[in-house]
N, C-alpha and C positions, 0 to 999 in steps of 0.2 A: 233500844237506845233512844236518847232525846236528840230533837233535829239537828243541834247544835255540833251532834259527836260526829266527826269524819268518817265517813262511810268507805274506809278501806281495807275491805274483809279481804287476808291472803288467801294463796292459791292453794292447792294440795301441798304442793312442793314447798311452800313457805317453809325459808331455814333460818329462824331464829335459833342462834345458839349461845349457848354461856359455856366459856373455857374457863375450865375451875382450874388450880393447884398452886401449890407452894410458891410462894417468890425464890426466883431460882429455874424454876421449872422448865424454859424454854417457852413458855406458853405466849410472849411477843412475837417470837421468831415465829411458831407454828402459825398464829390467826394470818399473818402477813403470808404465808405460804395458802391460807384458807384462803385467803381475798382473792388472790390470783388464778388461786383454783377453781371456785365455783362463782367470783362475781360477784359476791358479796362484800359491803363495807366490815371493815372493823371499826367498831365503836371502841375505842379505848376512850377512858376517861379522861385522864391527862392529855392526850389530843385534842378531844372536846371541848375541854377546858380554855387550853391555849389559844387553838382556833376561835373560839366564840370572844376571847377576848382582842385578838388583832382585827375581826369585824367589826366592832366597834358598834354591834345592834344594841337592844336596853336590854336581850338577858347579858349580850357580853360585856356589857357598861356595869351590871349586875354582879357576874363572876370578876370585874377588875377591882372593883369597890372593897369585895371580899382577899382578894389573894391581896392587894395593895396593902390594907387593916392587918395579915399577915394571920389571917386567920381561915378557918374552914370550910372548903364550900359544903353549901348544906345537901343532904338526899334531894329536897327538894328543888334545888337548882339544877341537877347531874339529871332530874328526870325529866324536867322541864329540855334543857338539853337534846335528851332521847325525846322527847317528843317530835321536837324541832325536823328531825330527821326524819322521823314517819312520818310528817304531815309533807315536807316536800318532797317526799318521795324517796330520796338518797337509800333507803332501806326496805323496798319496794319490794325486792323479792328475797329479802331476809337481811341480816345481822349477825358479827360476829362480837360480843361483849365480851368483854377483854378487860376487867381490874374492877367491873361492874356486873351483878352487886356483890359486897364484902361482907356485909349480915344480913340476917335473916328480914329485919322489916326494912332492908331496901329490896330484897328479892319481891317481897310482899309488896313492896310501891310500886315495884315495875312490871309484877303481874298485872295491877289494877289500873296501870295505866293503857298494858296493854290489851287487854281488855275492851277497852273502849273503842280501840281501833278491831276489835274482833278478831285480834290476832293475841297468839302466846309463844310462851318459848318450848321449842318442840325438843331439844336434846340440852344436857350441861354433859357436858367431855371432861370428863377427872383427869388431868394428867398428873399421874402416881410417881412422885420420885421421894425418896427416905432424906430424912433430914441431912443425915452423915456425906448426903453425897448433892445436897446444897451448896453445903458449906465447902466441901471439896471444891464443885465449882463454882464457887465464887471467892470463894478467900483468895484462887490464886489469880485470879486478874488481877493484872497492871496497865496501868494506861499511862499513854506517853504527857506529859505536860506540857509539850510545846504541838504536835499535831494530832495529839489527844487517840491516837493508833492505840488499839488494846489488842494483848498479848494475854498468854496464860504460862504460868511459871510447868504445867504438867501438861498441857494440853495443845497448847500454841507458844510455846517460849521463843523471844527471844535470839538471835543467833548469839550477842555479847550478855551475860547476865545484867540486867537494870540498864542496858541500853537500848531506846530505841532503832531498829531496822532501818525506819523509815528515816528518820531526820538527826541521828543519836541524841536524841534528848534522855533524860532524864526518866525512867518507869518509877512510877511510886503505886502504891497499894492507896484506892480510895478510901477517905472515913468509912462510909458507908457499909466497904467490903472486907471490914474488920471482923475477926467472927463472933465478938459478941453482939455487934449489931446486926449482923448475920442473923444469931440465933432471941435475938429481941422478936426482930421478922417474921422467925419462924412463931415465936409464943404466940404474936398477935394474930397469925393466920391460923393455927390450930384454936385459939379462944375465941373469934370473929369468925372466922371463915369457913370452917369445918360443919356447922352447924348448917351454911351454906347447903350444901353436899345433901345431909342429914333428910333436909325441907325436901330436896328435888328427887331424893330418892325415895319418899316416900310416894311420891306421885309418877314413879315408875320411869324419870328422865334421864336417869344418869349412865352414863357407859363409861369406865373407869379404863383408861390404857395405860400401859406401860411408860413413861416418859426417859427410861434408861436406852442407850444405842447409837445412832446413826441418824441424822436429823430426816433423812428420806426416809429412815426405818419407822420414824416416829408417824413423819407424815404419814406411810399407807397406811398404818393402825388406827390415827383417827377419821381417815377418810371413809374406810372401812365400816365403820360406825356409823359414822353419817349417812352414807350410802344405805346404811341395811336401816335405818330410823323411818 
């Protein structure tokens, strides 16, 4: 390494990890259950994102410039980002990446960045859920429009149909959780993201879990993983 590159070789135990799967997957809920468990941040990117922009530093003046213009932040700003977090330490004794990366040469950017710091990503955690049952759980969210309370028309319904519990406002089905945009979601992540998967298993990282169950049932099965990694 030249003098220049931070000299923060991890430890045995360093858990860098990338939680792969479907949009839909639960995979928000589970790293936030990661965090707590083992002490590690989650790196999500839309957090990142937002945060570096209410700091108001020159990468966040950087990513405001871009979201403002209404356009895309680049690979290279989302790694400079993760940099940011290894260099002051926030991800010291690992990482939970969370929406990041989405293809294959951001995986390849993040390797080489990390790299540098003399550290890699030691597992990617597949959580396995079938399209059909995406869409299941997400088509039937409702969310209230006056205290924004979300409901599920199969799973957490409602006590009055279309009326909120909490305030009786109004439950509508969001754009977003329409199921062709639903299944848009899904194309984009099988054509981007799959390939993902493809890379890390070639290099023996990936442990693939069930994502179907009971949200504790889910967590011991990737802890499970992590543990035996």
């Amino acid at each position: 390494m030249g003098e220049n590159v931070p000299q923060l070789v991890a430890s045995e135990r360093d858990r860098l990890l990338v939680l792969i799967g479907p949009p839909g997957a639960g995979k928000g809920t589970q790293a936030r259950g990661l965090v707590e468990h083992y002490g590690i941040p989650q790196l999500a990117t839309g957090d990142m994102l937002r945060a570096a922009r209410s700091a108001g530093t020159e990468l966040g003046n950087r990513v405001a410039s871009v979201m403002d213009a209404g356009g895309l932040v680049s690979d290279e700003i989302v790694i400079d980002l993760i940099r940011e977090k290894l260099e002051n330490g926030t991800a010291a004794k690992g990482a939970i990446f969370d929406g990041f990366p989405r293809t294959v040469p951001q995986a390849i950017a993040l390797d080489d960045m990390l790299a540098r710091f003399g550290r890699s990503i030691r597992l990617a955690v597949m959580v396995e859920v079938s399209d059909d049952e995406v869409v299941r759980r997400t088509v039937g969210r409702r969310s209230c429009g006056d205290c924004q309370r979300t409901f599920h028309i199969e799973f957490a319904p409602p006590t009055l149909d279309a009326v909120c519990d909490g305030c009786s406002g109004v439950l509508v089905q969001r754009p977003d959780d329409a199921e062709a945009n639903v299944r848009a979601r899904l194309a984009a992540y099988h054509r981007d993201t799959e390939p993902v998967i493809n890379y890390y298993e070639d290099r023996g990282l990936v442990r693939r879990i069930e994502g179907v169950g009971g949200q504790n049932q889910i967590s011991d099965r990737i802890h499970e993983v992590i543990d035996r990694a």
